[in-house]
C-alpha positions in Angstrom: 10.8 -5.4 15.4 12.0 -3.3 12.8 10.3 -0.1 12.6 10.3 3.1 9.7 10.7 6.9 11.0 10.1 9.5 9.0 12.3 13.2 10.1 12.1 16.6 9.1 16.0 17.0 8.7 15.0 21.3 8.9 13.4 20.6 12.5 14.9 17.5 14.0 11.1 16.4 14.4 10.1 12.6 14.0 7.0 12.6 11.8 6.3 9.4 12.8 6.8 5.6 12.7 5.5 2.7 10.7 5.6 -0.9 10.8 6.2 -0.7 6.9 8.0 1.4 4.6 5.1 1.7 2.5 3.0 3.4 5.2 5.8 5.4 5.4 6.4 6.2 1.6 2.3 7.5 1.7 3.1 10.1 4.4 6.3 11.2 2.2 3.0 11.9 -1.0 1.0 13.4 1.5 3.4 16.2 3.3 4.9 17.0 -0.4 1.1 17.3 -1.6 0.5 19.6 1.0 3.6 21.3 1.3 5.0 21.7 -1.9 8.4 20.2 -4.2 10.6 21.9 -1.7 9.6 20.5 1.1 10.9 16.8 0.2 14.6 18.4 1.0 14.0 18.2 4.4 12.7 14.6 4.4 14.3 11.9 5.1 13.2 7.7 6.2 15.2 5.9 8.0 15.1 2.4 9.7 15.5 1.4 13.4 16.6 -2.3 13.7 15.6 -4.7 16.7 18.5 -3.0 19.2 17.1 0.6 18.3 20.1 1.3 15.9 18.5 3.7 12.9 19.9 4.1 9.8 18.8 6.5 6.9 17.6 4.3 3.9 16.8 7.4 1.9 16.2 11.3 1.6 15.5 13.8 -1.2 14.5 13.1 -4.8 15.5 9.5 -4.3 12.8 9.5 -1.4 10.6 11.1 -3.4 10.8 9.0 -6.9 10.2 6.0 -4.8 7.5 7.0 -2.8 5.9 7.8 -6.1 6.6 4.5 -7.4 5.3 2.8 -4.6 2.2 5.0 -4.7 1.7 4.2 -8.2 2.2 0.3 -7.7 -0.2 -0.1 -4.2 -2.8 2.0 -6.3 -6.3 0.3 -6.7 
């Protein structure tokens, strides 16, 4: 199963994981909320497959403008 992570590049911490990257991309609003702009630097989602590879899908303002988005579009 195919699972999301969220790291805090600045600690090396997992944040957490998520079965979607939408659960995901609602933590990313919710530390940046809390924390400030700055602290999306340090953010970054990644992917682990079905053999535990992990990949980072995205980090930064691209993490950011599409966690917005995605905010934005599961709004209701």
């Amino acid at each position: 199963m195919t699972m999301y992570e969220l790291w805090d590049r600045s600690t090396g911490n997992r944040l957490g994981a998520f079965q979607t990257p939408v659960d995901a991309l609602q933590i990313v609003c919710e530390i940046v909320e809390k924390e400030g702009d700055a602290s999306i630097d340090n953010l970054v989602l990644g992917m682990e497959d079905e053999t535990g590879a992990s990949m980072p899908l995205m980090e930064g303002a691209e993490l950011l403008k599409q966690a917005k988005r995605t905010r934005l579009a599961t709004a209701g």
